[in-house]
C-alpha positions as CSV (number, residue, x, y, z in Angstrom):
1,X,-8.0,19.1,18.1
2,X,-9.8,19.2,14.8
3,X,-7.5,19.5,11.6
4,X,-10.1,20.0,8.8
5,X,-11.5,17.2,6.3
6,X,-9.1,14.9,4.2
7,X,-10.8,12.1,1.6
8,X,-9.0,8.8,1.6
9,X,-9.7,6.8,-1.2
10,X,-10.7,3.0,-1.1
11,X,-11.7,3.1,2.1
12,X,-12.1,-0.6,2.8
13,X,-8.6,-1.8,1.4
14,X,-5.7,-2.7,4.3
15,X,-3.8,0.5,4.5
16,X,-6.2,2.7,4.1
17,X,-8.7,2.0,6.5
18,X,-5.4,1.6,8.9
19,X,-4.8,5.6,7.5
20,X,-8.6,6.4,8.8
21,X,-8.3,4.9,11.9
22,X,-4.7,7.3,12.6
23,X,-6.6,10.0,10.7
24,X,-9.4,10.4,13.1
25,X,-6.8,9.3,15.8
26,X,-5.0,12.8,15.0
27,X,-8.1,14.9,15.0
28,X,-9.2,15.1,11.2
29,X,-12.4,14.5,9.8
30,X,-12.2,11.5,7.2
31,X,-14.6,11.4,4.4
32,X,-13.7,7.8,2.7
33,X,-14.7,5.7,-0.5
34,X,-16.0,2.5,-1.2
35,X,-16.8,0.6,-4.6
36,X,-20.4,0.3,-3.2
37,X,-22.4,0.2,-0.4
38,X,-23.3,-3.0,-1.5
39,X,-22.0,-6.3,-2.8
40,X,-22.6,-8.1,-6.5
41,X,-24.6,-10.9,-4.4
42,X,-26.9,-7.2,-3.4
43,X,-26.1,-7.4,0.3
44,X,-25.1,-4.9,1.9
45,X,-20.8,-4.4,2.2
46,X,-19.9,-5.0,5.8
47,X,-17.6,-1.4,7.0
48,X,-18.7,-1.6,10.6
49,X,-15.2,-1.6,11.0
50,X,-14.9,1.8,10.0
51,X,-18.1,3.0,10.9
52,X,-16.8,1.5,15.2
53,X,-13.5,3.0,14.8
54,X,-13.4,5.8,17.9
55,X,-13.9,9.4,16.3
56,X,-16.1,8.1,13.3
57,X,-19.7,8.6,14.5
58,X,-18.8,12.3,14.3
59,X,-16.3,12.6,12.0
60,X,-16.1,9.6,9.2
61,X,-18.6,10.2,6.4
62,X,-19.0,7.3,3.4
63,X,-19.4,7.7,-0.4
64,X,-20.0,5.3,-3.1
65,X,-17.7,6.4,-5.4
66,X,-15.9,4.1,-8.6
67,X,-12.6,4.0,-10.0
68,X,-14.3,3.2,-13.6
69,X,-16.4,6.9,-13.0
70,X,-14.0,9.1,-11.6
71,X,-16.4,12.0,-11.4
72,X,-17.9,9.8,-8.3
73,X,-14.8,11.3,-6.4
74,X,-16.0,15.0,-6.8
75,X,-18.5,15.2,-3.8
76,X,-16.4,13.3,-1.5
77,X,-13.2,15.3,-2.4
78,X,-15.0,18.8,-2.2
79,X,-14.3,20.7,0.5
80,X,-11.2,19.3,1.8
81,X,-8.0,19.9,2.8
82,X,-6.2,17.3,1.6
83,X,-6.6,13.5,-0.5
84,X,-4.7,10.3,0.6
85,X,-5.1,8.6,-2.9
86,X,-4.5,5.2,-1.9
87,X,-7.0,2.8,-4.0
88,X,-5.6,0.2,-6.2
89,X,-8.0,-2.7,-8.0
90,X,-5.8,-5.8,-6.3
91,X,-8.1,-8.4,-7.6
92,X,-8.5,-7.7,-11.6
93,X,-4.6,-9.7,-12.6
94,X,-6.5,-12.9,-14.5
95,X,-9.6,-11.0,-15.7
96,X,-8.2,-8.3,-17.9
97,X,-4.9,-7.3,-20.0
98,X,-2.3,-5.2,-17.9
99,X,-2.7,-2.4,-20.9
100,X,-6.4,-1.9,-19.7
101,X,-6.3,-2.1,-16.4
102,X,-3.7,0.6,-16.3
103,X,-5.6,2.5,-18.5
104,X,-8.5,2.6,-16.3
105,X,-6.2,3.0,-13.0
106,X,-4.5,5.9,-14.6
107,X,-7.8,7.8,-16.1
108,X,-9.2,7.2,-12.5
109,X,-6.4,8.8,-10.9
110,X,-6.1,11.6,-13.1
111,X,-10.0,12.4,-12.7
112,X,-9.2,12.4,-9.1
113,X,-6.1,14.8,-9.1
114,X,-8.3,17.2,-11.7
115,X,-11.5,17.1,-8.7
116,X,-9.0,18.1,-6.3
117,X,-7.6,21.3,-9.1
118,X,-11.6,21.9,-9.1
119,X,-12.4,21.4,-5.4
120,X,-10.2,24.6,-4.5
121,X,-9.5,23.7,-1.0
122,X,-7.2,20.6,-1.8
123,X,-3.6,21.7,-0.7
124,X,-1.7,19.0,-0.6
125,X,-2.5,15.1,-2.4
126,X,-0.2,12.0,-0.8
127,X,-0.4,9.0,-3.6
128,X,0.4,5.7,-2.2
129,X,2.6,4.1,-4.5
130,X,4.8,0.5,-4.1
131,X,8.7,-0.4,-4.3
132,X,7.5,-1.8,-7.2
133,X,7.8,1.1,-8.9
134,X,11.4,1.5,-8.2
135,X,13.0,-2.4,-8.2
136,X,12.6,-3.5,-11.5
137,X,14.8,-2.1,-13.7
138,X,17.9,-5.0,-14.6
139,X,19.8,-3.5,-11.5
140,X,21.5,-6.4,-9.4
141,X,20.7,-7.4,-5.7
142,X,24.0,-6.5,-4.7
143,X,22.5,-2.8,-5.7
144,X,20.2,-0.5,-3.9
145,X,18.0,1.9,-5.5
146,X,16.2,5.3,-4.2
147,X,13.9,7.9,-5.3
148,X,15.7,8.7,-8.8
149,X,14.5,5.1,-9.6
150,X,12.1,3.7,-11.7
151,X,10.9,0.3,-13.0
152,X,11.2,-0.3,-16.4
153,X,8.0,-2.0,-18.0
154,X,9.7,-3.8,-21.0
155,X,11.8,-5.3,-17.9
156,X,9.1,-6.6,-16.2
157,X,6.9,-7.5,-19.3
158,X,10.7,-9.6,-20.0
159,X,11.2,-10.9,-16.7
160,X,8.2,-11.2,-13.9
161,X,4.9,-13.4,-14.4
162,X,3.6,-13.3,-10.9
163,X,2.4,-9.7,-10.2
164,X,3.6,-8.0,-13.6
165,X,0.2,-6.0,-14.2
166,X,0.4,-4.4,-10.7
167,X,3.8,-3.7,-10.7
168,X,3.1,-2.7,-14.3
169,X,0.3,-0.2,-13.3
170,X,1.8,0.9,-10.2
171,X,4.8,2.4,-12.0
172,X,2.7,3.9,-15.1
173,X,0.8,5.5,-12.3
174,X,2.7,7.3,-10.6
175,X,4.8,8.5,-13.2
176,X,1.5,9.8,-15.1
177,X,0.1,11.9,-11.5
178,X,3.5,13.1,-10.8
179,X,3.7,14.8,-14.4
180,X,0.2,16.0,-14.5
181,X,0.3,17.3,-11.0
182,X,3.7,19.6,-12.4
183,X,1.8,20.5,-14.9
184,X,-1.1,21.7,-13.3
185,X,0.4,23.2,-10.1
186,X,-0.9,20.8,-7.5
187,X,1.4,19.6,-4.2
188,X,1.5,15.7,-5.2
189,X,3.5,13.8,-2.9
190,X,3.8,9.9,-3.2
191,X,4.9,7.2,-0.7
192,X,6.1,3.5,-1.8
193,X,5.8,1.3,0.9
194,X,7.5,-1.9,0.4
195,X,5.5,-5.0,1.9
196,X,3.1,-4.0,3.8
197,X,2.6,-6.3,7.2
198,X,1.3,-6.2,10.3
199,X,-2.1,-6.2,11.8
200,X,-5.9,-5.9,10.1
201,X,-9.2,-3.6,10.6
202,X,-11.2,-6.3,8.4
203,X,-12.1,-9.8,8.4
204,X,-10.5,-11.2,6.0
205,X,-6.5,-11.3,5.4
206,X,-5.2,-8.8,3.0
207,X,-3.7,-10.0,0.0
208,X,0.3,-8.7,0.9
209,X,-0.4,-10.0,4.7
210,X,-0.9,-13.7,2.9
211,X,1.7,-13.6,1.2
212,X,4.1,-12.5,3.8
213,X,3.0,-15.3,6.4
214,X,3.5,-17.9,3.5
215,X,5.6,-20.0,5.9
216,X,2.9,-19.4,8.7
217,X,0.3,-20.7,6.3
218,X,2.4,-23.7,4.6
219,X,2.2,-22.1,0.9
220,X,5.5,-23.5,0.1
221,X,4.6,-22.1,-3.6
222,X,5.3,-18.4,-2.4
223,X,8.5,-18.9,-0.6
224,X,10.4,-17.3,-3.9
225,X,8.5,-14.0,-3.6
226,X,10.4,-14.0,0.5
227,X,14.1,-14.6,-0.9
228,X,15.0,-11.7,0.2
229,X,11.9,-9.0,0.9
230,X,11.6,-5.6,2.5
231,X,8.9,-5.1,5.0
232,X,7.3,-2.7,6.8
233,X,4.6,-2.2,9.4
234,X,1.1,-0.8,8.8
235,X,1.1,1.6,11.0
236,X,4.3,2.6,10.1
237,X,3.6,3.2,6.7
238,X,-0.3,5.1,8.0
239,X,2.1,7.3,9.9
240,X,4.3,8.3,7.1
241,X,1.3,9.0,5.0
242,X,0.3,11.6,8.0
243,X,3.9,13.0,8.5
244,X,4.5,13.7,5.0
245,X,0.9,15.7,4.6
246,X,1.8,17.9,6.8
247,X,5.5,18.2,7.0
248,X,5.3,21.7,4.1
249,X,9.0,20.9,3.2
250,X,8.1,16.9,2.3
251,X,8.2,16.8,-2.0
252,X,8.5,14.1,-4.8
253,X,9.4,10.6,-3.8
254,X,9.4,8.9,-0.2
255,X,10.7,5.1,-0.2
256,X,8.8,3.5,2.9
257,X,10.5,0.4,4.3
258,X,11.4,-1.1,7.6
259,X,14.1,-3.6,7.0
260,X,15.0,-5.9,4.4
261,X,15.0,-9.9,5.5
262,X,16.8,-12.7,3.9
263,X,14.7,-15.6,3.9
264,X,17.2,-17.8,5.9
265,X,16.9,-15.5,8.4
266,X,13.0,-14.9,8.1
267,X,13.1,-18.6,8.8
268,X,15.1,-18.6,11.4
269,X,13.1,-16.2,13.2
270,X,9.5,-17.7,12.6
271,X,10.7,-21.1,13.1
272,X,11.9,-20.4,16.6
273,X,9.3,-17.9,17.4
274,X,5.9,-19.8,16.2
275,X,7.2,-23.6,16.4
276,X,2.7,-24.4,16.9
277,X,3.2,-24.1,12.6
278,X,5.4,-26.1,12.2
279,X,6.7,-24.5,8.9
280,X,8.4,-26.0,6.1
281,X,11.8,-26.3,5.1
282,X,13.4,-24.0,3.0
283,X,15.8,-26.3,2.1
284,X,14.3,-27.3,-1.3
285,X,15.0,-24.0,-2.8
286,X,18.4,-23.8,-4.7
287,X,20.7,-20.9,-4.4
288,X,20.6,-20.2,-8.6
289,X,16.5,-19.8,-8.2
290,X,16.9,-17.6,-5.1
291,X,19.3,-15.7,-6.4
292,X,17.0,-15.0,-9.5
293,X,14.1,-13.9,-7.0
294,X,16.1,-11.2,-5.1
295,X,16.1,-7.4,-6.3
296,X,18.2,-4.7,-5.6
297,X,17.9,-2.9,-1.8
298,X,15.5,0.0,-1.1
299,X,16.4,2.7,1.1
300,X,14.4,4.8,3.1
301,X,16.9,7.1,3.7
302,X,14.8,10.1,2.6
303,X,11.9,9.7,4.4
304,X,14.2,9.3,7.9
305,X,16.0,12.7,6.8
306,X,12.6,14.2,7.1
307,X,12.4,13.3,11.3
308,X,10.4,10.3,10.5
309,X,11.5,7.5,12.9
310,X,10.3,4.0,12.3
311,X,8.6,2.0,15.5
312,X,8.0,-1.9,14.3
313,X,10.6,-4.5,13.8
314,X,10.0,-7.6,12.0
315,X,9.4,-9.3,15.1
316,X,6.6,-7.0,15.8
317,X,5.0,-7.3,12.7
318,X,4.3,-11.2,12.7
319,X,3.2,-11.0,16.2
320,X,0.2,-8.3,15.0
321,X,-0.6,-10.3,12.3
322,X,-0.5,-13.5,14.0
323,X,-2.7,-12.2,16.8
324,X,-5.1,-10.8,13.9
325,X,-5.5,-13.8,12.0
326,X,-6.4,-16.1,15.2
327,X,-8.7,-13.4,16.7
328,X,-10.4,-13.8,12.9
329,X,-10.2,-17.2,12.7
330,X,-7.8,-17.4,9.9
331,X,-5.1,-19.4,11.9
């Protein structure tokens, strides 16, 4: 069954190449970006693991196309349907100042709404956003926050060292798309995922995939980022992306997360389940330092009252990963 042509941006990032695998899965054709075709060494970028998913011989096309140029988005977004705008620089925190790279993030994404205004086909533009966008705001764990939420920069400026410019820029974002997509007329949708886990389509471990399996790996150094943490499966969050395109009713705001998991009981869990690692204690982390790491709950309740029904447990979600990283090498 052939849907049309959607662009996904950033083509070679973790959830979006997860996105253009379900994407050709459910009959569209995918035209995706990448930085470049080839690396800063001037080898050739490896996306055979696109370019092998079933479905892309005939219907995944590739373009060079560049954040810093947003016109480079034009001739991949013309003539589609619809844009998954889901590319994020997640490797620019110790080589620029938050206030630029959010400049450039923001100008990028704008210059990508305005090429879908100009494209004329576009109907409908899902932005994936992050929790991050909605937890830091001064609001205590024993809170939970929704859609009406937002960060507050000053906050995290205040209060957050590891991670501020991307929480930072993922909040100054979205709020910038939302209000010029209001202000133009164009069907914006955005999805925050919370952390993002599960299995890969590349070679190398994704940067929120790492951080998850801190106790798998041993980095004792991350266990404060797991204090309490909300997760969710790739494919879960792929298949909101899909559901809320072409649900017509689906507007504004859609928190996208699994279950949230104390890290006594994340633990618990991996300790029993994977005793090979032999993972380290916990039990040098003190309550009062814990207690600082935790943020309020997200709820997903308006993505569920939309039909959407969750499929991966935690459980799940380490098992994918784990059989990932040994069929790469990486454990």
């Amino acid at each position: 069954m052939e849907k049309g042509s959607v662009c996904v941006t950033g083509g070679t990032g973790y959830l979006a190449s997860w996105l253009i695998e379900r994407l050709l899965q459910h009959g569209y054709f995918v035209n995706t970006t990448v930085r470049s075709s080839s690396t800063s060494s001037g080898t050739k970028r490896d996306v055979t693991y696109l370019t092998n998913l079933p479905g892309a011989s005939q219907r995944l096309k590739i373009f060079d196309a560049d954040l810093n140029n947003p016109e480079t988005f034009n001739e991949p977004i013309k003539g589609c349907i619809g844009v998954f705008h889901v590319a994020h620089p997640m490797d620019l925190g110790n080589k620029e100042s938050t206030e630029v790279i959010t400049e450039k993030i923001i100008k990028a994404s704008l210059g990508i709404l305005q090429a879908c205004i100009d494209s004329k086909t576009v109907k409908k533009v899902v932005y994936t956003s992050s929790v991050s966008a909605v937890l830091f705001n001064g609001r205590k764990h024993t809170e939970a926050v929704d859609e009406e939420c937002w960060s507050d920069v000053d906050y995290i400026r205040s209060n957050l060292e590891f991670g501020a410019w991307y929480h930072i820029s993922k909040t100054l974002t979205e709020k910038a798309i939302i209000e010029f997509a209001e202000k133009q007329g164009l069907d914006l949708t955005t999805v925050l995922p919370s952390f993002i886990h599960g299995p890969f389509l590349g070679p190398k471990c994704p940067h929120s995939v790492h951080d998850v399996m801190a106790m798998i790996f041993g980095d004792t150094h991350m266990y404060g980022l797991l204090s309490r943490a909300s997760f969710v499966h790739v494919d879960d969050v792929a298949s909101a992306h899909i559901h809320i395109f072409e649900d017509p009713k689906a507007k504004g705001r859609y928190i996208c997360s699994k279950i949230e998991v104390p890290i006594e009981e994340l633990y618990k869990i991996l300790s029993t389940r994977y005793p090979e690692y032999k993972i380290p204690s916990i039990d040098f982390m003190k309550s009062e330092d814990m207690e600082k790491m935790m943020y309020p709950s997200v709820s997903s309740k308006k993505l569920l009252d939309t039909g959407f029904q969750f499929k991966y447990g935690i459980e799940e979600m380490f098992d994918d990963a784990i059989d990932c990283c040994k069929r790469n090498n990486i454990l």
